[in-house]
PyMOL CGO cylinders between C-alpha atoms (Angstrom):
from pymol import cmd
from pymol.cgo import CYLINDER

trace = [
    CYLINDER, 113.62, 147.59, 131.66, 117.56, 146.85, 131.35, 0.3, 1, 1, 1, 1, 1, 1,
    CYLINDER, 117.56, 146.85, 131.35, 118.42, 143.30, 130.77, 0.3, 1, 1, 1, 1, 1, 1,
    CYLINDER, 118.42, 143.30, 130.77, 120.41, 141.78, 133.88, 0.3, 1, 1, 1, 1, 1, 1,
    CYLINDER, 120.41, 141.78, 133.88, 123.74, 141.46, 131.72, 0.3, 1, 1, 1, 1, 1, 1,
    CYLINDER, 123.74, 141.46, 131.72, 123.45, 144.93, 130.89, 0.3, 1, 1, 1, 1, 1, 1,
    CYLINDER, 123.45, 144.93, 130.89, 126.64, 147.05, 131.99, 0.3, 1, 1, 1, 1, 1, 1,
    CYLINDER, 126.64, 147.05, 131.99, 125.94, 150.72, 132.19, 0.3, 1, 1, 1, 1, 1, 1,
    CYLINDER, 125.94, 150.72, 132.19, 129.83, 151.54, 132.58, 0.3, 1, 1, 1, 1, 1, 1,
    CYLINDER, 129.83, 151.54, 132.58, 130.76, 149.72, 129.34, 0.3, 1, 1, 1, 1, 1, 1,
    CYLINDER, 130.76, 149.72, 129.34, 127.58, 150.97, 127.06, 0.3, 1, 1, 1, 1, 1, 1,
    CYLINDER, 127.58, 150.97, 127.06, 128.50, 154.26, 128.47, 0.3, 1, 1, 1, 1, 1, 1,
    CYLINDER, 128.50, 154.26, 128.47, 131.90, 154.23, 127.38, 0.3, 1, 1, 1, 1, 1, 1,
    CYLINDER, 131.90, 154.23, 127.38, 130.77, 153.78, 123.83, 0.3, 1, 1, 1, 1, 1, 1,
    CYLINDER, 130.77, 153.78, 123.83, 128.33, 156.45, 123.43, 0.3, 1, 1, 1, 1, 1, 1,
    CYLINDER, 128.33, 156.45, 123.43, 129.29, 159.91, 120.98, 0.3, 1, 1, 1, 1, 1, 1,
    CYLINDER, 129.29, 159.91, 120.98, 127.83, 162.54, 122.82, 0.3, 1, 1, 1, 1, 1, 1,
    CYLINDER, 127.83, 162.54, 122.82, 126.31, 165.03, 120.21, 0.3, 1, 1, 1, 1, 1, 1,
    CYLINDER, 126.31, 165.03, 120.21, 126.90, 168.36, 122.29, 0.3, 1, 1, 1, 1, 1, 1,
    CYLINDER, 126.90, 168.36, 122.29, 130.83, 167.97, 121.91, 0.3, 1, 1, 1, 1, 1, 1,
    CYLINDER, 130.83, 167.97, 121.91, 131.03, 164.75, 119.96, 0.3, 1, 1, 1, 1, 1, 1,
    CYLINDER, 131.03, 164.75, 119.96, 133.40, 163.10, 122.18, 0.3, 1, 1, 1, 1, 1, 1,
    CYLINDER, 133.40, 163.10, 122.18, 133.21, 159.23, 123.03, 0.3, 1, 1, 1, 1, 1, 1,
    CYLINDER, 133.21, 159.23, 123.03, 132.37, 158.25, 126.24, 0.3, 1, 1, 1, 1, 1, 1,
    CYLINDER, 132.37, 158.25, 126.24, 129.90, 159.24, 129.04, 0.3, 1, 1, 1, 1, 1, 1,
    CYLINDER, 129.90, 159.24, 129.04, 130.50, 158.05, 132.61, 0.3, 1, 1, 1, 1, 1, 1,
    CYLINDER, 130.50, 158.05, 132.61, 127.90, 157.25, 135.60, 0.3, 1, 1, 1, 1, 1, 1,
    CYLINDER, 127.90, 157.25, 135.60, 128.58, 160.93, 137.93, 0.3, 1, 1, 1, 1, 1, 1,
    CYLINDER, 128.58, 160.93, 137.93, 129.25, 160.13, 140.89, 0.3, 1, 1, 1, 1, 1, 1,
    CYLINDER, 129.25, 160.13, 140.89, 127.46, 161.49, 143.95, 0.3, 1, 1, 1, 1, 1, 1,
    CYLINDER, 127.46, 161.49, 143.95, 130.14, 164.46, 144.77, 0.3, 1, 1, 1, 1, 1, 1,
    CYLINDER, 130.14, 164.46, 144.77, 130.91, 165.20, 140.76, 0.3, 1, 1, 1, 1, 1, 1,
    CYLINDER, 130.91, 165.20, 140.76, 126.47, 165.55, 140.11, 0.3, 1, 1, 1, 1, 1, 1,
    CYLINDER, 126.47, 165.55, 140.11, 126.74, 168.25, 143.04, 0.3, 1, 1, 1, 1, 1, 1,
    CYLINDER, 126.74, 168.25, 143.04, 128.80, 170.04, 142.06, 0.3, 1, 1, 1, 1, 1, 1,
    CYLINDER, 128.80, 170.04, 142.06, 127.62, 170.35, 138.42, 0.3, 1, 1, 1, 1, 1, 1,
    CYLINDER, 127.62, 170.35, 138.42, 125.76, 174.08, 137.70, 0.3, 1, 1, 1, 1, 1, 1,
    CYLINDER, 125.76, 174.08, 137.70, 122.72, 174.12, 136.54, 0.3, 1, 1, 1, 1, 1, 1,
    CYLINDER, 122.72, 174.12, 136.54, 123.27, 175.23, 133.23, 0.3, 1, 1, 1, 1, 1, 1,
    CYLINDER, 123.27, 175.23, 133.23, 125.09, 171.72, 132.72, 0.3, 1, 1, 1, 1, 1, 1,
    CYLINDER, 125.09, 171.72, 132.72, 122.23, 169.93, 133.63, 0.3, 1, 1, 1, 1, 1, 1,
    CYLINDER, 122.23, 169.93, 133.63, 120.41, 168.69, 130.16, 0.3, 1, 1, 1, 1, 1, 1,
    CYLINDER, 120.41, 168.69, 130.16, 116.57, 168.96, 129.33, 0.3, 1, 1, 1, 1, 1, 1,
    CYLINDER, 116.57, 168.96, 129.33, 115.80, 166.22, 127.33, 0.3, 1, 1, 1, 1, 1, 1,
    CYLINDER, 115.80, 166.22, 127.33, 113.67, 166.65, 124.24, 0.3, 1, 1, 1, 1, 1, 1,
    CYLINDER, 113.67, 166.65, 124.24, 111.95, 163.42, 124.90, 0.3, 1, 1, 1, 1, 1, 1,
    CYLINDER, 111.95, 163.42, 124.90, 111.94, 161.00, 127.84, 0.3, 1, 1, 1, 1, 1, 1,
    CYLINDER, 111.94, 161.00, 127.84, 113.02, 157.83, 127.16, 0.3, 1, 1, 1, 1, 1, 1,
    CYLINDER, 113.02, 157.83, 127.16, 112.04, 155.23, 130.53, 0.3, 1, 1, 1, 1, 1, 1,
    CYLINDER, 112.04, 155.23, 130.53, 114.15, 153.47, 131.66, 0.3, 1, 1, 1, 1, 1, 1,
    CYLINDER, 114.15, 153.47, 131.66, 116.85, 155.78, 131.94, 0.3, 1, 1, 1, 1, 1, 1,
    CYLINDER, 116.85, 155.78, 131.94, 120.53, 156.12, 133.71, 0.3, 1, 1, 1, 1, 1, 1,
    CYLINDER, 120.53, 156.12, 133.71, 121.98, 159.67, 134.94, 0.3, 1, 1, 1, 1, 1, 1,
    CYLINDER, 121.98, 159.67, 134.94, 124.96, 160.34, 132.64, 0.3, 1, 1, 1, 1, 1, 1,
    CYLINDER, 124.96, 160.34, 132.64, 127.58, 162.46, 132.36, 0.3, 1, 1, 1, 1, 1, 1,
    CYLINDER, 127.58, 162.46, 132.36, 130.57, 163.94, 129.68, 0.3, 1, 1, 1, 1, 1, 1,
    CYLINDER, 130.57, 163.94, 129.68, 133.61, 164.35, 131.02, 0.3, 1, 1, 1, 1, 1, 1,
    CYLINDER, 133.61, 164.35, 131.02, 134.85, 166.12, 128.27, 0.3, 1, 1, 1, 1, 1, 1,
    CYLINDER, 134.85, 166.12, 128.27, 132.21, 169.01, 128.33, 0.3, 1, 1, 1, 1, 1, 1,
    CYLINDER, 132.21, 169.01, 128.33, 130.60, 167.93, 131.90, 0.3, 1, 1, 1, 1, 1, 1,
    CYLINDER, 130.60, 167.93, 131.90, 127.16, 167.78, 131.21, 0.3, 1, 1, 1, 1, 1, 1,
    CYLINDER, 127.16, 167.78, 131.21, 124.99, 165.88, 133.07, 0.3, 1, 1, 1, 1, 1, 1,
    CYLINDER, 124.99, 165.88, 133.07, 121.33, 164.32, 131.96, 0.3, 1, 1, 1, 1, 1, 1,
    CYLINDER, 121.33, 164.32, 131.96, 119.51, 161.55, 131.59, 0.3, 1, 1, 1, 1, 1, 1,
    CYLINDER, 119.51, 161.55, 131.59, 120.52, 158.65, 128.77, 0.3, 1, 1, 1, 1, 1, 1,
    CYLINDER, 120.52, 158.65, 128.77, 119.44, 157.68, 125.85, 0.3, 1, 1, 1, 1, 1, 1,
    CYLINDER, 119.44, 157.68, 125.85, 117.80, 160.43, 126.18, 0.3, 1, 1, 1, 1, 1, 1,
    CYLINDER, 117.80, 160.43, 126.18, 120.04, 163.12, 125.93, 0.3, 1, 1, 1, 1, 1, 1,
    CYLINDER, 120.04, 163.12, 125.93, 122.06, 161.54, 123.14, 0.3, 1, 1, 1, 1, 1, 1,
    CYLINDER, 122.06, 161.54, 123.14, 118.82, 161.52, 120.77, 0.3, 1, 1, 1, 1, 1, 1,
    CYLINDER, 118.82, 161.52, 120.77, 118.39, 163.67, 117.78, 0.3, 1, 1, 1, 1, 1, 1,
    CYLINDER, 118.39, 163.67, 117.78, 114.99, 163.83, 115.76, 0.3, 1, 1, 1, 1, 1, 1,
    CYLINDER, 114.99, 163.83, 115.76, 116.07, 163.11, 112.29, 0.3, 1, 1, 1, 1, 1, 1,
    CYLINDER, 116.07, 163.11, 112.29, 112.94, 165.45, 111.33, 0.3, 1, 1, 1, 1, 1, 1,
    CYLINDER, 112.94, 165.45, 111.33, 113.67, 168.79, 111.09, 0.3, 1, 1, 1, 1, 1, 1,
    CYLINDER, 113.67, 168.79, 111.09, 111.60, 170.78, 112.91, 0.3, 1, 1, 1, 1, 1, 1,
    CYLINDER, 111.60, 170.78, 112.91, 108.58, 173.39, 110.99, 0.3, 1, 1, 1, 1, 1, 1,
    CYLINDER, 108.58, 173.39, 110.99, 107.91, 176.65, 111.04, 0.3, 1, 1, 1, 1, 1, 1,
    CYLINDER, 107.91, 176.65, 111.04, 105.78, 179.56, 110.01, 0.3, 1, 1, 1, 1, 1, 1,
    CYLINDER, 105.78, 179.56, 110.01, 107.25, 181.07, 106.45, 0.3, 1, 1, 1, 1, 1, 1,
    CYLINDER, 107.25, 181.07, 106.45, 107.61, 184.47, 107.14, 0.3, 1, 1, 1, 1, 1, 1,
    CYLINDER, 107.61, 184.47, 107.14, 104.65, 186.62, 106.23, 0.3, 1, 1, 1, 1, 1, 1,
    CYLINDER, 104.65, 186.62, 106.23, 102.44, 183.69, 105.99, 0.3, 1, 1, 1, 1, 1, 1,
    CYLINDER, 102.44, 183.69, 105.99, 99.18, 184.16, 108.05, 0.3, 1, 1, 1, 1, 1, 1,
    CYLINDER, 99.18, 184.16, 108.05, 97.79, 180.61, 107.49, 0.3, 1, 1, 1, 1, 1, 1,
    CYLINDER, 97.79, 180.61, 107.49, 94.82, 182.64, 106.16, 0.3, 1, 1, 1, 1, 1, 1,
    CYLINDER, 94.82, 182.64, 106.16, 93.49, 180.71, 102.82, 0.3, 1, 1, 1, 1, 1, 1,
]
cmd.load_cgo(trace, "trace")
């Protein structure tokens, strides 16, 4: 849960988006989140509750923050290459 002080506009404003790395997300309004195509819509890795519908104006995608501004600071694993996991 938010605080009561808390000002979604103004943390907003602050945030570096990761996608383009500009500063600043905005609150989409009603008309600008219609009209956004589905391939701007973000699928967050991980879903942070609660969270506010954001959006870049820069590159105009829209998803839910913090969420869409997290990045794992692990890397993620794989498979090496010819490795059957066999012992």
């Amino acid at each position: 849960m938010f605080t009561e002080d808390f000002n979604p506009a103004q943390r907003l404003a602050t945030e570096v988006w990761p996608r383009c790395h500009a500063v600043g997300l905005a609150v989409p309004d009603a008309e600008t989140y219609a009209n956004t195509q589905e391939v701007d819509h973000h699928i967050e890795t991980m879903t942070i509750c609660p969270s506010i519908t954001a959006w870049c104006p820069a590159c105009g995608l829209v998803g839910n923050w913090p969420g869409m501004c997290w990045e794992s600071e692990a890397k993620p694993t794989r498979k090496r290459k010819g490795h059957s996991g066999i012992a």
